[in-house]
C-alpha positions as CSV (number, residue, x, y, z in Angstrom):
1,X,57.4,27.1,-63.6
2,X,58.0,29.8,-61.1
3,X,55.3,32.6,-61.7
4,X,56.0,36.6,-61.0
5,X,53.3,39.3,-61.7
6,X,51.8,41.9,-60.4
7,X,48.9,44.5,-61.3
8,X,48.5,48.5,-61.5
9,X,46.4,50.6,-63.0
10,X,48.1,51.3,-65.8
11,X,46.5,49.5,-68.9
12,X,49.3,46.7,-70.9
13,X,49.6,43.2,-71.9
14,X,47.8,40.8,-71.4
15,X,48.7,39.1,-67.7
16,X,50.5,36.0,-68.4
17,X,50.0,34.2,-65.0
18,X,46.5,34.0,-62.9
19,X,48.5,35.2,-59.4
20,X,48.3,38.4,-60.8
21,X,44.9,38.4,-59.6
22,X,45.1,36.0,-56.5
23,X,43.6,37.2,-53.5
24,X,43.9,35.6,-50.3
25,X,40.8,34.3,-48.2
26,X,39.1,37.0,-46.1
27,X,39.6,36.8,-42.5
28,X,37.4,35.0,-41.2
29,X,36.6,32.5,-44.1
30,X,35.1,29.4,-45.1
31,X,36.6,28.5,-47.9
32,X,37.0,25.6,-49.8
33,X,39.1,23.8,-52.7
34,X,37.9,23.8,-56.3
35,X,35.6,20.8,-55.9
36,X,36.6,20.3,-59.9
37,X,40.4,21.1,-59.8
38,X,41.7,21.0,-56.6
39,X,43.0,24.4,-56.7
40,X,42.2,27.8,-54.4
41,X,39.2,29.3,-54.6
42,X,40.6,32.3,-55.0
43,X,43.8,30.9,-58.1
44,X,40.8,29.1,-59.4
45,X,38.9,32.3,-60.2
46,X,41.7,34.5,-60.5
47,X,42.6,32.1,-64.2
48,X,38.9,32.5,-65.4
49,X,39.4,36.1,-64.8
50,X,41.8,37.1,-67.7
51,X,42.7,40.6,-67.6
52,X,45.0,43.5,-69.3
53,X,47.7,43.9,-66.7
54,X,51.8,45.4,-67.3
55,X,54.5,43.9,-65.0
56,X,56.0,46.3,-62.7
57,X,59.5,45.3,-62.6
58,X,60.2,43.0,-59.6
59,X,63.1,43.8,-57.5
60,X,66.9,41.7,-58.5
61,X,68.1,39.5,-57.4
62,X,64.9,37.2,-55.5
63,X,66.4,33.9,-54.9
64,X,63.8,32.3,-52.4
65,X,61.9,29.3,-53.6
66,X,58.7,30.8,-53.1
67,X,57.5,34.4,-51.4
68,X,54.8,36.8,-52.0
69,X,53.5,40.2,-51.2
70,X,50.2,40.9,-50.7
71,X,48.1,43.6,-48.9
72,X,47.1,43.1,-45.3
73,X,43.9,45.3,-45.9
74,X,42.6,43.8,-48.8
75,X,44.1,40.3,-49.2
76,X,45.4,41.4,-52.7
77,X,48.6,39.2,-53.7
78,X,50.5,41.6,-55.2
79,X,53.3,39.6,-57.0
80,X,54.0,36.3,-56.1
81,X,56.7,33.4,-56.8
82,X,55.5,29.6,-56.2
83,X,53.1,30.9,-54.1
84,X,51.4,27.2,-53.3
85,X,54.9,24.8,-53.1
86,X,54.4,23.1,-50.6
87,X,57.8,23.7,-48.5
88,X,58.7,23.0,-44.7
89,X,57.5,26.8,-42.8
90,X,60.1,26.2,-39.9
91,X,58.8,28.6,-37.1
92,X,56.9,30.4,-39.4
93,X,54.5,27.7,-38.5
94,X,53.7,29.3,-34.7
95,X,51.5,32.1,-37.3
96,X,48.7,29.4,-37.3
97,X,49.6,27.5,-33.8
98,X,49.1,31.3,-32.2
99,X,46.0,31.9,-34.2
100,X,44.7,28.6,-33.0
101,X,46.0,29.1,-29.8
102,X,46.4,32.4,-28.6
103,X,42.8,33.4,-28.0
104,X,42.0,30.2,-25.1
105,X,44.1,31.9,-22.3
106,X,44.3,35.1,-20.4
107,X,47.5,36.6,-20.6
108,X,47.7,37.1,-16.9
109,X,46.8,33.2,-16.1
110,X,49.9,31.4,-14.3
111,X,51.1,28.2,-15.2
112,X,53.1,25.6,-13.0
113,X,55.2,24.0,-15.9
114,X,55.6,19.9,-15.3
115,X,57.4,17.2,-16.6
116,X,54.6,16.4,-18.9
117,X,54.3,19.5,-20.0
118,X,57.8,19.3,-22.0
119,X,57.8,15.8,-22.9
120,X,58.7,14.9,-26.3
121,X,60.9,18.3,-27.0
122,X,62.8,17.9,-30.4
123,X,66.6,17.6,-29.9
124,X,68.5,21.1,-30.9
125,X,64.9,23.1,-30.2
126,X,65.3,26.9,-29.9
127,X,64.1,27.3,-26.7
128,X,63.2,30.4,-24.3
129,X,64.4,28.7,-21.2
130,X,61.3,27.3,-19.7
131,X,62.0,25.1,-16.3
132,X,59.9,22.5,-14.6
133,X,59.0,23.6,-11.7
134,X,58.8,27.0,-12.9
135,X,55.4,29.4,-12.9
136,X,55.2,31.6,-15.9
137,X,52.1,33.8,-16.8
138,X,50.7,33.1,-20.5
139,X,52.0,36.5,-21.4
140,X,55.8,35.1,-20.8
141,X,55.2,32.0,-22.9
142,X,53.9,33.7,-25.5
143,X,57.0,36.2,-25.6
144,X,59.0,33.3,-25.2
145,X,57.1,31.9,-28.3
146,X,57.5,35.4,-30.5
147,X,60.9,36.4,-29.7
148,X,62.9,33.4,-29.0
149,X,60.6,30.9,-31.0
150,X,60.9,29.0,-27.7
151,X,59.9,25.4,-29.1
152,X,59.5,24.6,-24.7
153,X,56.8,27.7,-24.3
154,X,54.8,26.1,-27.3
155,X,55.1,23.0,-25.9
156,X,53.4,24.0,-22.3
157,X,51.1,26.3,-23.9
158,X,50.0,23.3,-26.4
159,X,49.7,21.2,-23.0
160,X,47.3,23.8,-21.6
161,X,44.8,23.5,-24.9
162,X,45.0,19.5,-24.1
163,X,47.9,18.3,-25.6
164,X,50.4,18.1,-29.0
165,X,48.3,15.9,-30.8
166,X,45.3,17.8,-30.0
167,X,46.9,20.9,-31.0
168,X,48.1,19.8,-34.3
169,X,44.9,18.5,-35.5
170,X,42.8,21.8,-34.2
171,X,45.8,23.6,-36.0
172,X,45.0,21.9,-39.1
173,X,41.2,22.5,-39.0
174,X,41.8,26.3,-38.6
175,X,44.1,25.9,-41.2
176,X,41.3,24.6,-43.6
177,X,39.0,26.7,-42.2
178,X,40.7,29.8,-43.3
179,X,40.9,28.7,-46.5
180,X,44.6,27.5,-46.0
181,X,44.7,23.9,-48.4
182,X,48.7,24.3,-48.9
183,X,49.2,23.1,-45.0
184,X,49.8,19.8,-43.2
185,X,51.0,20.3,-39.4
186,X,52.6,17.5,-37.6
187,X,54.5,19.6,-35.0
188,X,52.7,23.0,-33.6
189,X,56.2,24.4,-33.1
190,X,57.2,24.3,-37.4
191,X,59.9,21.7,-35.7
192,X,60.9,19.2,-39.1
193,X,58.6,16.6,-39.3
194,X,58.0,13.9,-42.2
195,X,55.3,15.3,-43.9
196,X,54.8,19.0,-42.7
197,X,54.4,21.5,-45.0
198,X,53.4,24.9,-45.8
199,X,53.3,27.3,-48.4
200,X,54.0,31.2,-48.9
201,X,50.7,31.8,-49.6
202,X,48.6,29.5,-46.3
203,X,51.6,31.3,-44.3
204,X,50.5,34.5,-45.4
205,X,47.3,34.1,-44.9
206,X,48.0,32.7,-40.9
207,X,49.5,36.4,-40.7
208,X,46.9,38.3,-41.7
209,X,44.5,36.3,-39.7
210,X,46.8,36.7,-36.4
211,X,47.3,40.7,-37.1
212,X,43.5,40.9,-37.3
213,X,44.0,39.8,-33.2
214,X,45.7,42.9,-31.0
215,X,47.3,40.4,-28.6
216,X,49.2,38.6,-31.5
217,X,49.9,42.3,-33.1
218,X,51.4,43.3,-30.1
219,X,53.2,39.9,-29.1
220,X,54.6,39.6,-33.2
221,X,55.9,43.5,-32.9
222,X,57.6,43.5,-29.2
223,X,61.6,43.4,-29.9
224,X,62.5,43.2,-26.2
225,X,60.9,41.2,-23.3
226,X,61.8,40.3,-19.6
227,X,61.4,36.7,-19.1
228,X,61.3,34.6,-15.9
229,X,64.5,33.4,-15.1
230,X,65.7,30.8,-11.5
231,X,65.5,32.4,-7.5
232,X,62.3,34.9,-9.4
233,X,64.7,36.9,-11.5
234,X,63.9,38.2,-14.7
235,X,66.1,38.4,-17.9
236,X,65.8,40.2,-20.9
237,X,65.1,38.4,-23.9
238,X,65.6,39.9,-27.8
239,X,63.4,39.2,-30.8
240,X,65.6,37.1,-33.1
241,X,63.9,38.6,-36.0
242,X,66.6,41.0,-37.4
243,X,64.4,42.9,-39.4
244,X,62.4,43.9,-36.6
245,X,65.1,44.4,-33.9
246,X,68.0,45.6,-36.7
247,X,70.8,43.5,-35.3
248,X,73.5,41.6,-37.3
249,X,74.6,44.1,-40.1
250,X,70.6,45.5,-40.5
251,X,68.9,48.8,-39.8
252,X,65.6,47.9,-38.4
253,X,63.1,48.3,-41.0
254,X,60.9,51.2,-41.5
255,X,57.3,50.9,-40.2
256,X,58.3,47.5,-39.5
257,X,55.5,45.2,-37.1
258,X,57.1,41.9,-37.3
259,X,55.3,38.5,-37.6
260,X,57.6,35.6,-37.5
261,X,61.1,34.1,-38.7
262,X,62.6,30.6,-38.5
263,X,64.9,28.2,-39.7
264,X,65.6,24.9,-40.2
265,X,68.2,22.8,-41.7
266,X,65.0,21.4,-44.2
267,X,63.3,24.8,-44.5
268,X,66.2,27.2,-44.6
269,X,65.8,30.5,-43.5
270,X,62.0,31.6,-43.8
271,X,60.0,35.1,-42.9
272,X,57.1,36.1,-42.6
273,X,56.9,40.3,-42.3
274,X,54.8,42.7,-42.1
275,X,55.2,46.5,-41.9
276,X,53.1,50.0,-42.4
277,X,53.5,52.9,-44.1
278,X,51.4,55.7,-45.3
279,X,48.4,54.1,-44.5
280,X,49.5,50.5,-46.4
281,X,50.0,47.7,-44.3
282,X,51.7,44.5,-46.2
283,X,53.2,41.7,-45.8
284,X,55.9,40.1,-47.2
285,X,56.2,35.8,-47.3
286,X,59.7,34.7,-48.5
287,X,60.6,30.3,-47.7
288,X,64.4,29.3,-47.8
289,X,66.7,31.9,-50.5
290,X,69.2,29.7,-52.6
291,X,71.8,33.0,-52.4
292,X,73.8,32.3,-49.8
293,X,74.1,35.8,-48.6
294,X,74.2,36.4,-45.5
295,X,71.0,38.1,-44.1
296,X,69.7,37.0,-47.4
297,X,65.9,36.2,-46.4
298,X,65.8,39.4,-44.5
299,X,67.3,41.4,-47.5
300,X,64.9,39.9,-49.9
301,X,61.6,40.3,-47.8
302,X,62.6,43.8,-47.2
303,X,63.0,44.6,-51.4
304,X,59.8,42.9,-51.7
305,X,57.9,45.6,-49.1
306,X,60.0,48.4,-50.4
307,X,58.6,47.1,-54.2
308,X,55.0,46.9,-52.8
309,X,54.7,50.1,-51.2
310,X,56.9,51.9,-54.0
311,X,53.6,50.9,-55.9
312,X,51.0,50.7,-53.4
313,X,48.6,53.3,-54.6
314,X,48.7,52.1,-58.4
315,X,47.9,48.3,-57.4
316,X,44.3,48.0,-58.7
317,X,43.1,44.5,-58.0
318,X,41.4,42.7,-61.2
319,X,39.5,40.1,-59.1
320,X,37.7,41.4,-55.9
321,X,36.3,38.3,-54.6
């Protein structure tokens, strides 16, 4: 059953659902699965922590399969839908390949990319235009990773931290080692694989974790980018998140910082974003809308900050763990 709550300080009934209480897994964390159940650490104790809570009325018209909102500060999940289904993340994905990733490499080293280095590059990749032959600091791969969710810079950056394979299985152990039990990576780059999966809630937590780093802050929030291009040209590259660049029909949106989008044809459209305001930052999770609409999982995401911080100083979490 899909589950929707959130908490305030305002005394009612009796909380129907235990994410009402979820909290994600502090950054850093060693968390582990229920031994007993299975289940979160932090579900697990949310459902022994009964409460009086009132429902805040969620915004209309929420179509994704699963999303949440929580607070980047505090790890509060502030209203949640399926927030452990197990989906296919798309791009989101490069959250928790960055966080793996991301902290090995100078931004100013220089890499000469080779054949091997883009080897095994999934037909119809998004790409950033990365050329054998071609140098590129890490800085540029890691633009071309954020703003074009350039499948060919993960693929040389993954090459650099000694190989896909290798990368996938030290993504997965950061995964768990955040706390993150909803994940199963088989590509670094969120490309469709049998058997890769995420969750709104393990994605959410890869965000928090990467915001905590200034590099992947800065990287998630940059709209525009030059990018090595052939005869040592540059060209300039746009974020493809909409939200963040406000492109397509959207305004950007207020206090916006980024983190990630994708899409698949097996995930759908999926978001992860996060944005600031009066001293709240949050972020919002939302994996493949069923509307149709155009600029659906952007519209959707964006209700579910403007819901959050329309109600950010009530929130009052019930379980502080």
């Amino acid at each position: 059953m899909a589950s929707d709550a959130c908490v305030s300080k305002k005394a009612g009934a009796m909380a129907l659902t235990a994410v009402a209480v979820m909290t994600l897994t502090s950054i850093p964390a060693h968390a582990h699965p229920n031994r007993s159940t299975g289940r979160h650490p932090a579900l697990a104790a949310a459902a022994r922590a009964a409460a009086p809570a009132r429902r805040r009325r969620l915004p209309s018209g929420l179509s994704a399969l699963a999303w949440t909102v929580a607070d980047a500060d505090t790890g509060r999940v502030l209203a949640a839908r399926n927030p452990h289904r197990q989906l296919a993340p798309a791009s989101t994905l490069k959250t928790l390949f960055a966080v793996t990733v991301l902290p090995k490499f100078s931004a100013g080293r220089v890499r000469q990319v080779g054949s091997e280095d883009l080897a095994g590059l999934g037909a119809g990749s998004s790409v950033v235009g990365v050329r054998q032959g071609g140098r590129y600091r890490v800085s540029d791969l890691w633009h071309g990773v954020f703003l074009r969710s350039g499948n060919d810079a993960v693929h040389v950056l993954a090459s650099m931290n000694g190989g896909w394979s290798a990368t996938a299985r030290e993504m997965q152990q950061t995964a768990r080692k955040l706390g993150a039990h909803d994940t199963t990576v088989k590509s670094p780059d969120g490309y469709d694989e049998p058997g890769q999966v995420s969750s709104a809630y393990d994605l959410t937590v890869f965000a928090r974790a990467g915001l905590a780093n200034a590099d992947f802050a800065r990287y998630c929030s940059t709209a525009h980018a030059r990018f090595p291009a052939a005869g040592g040209a540059t060209t300039e590259i746009e974020n493809t998140n909409r939200m963040l660049v406000g492109s397509h029909g959207l305004s950007r949106y207020p206090g916006i910082i980024g983190v990630k989008n994708g899409y698949t044809s097996k995930a759908g459209n999926t978001l992860i974003a996060a944005a600031r305001r009066n001293g709240h930052t949050l972020i919002a999770t939302v994996l493949n809308p069923q509307s149709g609409e155009v600029n659906g999982v952007y519209k959707e995401a964006g209700a579910l900050l403007d819901w959050g911080f329309d109600g950010a100083d009530e929130a009052d979490p019930v379980n502080r763990s």
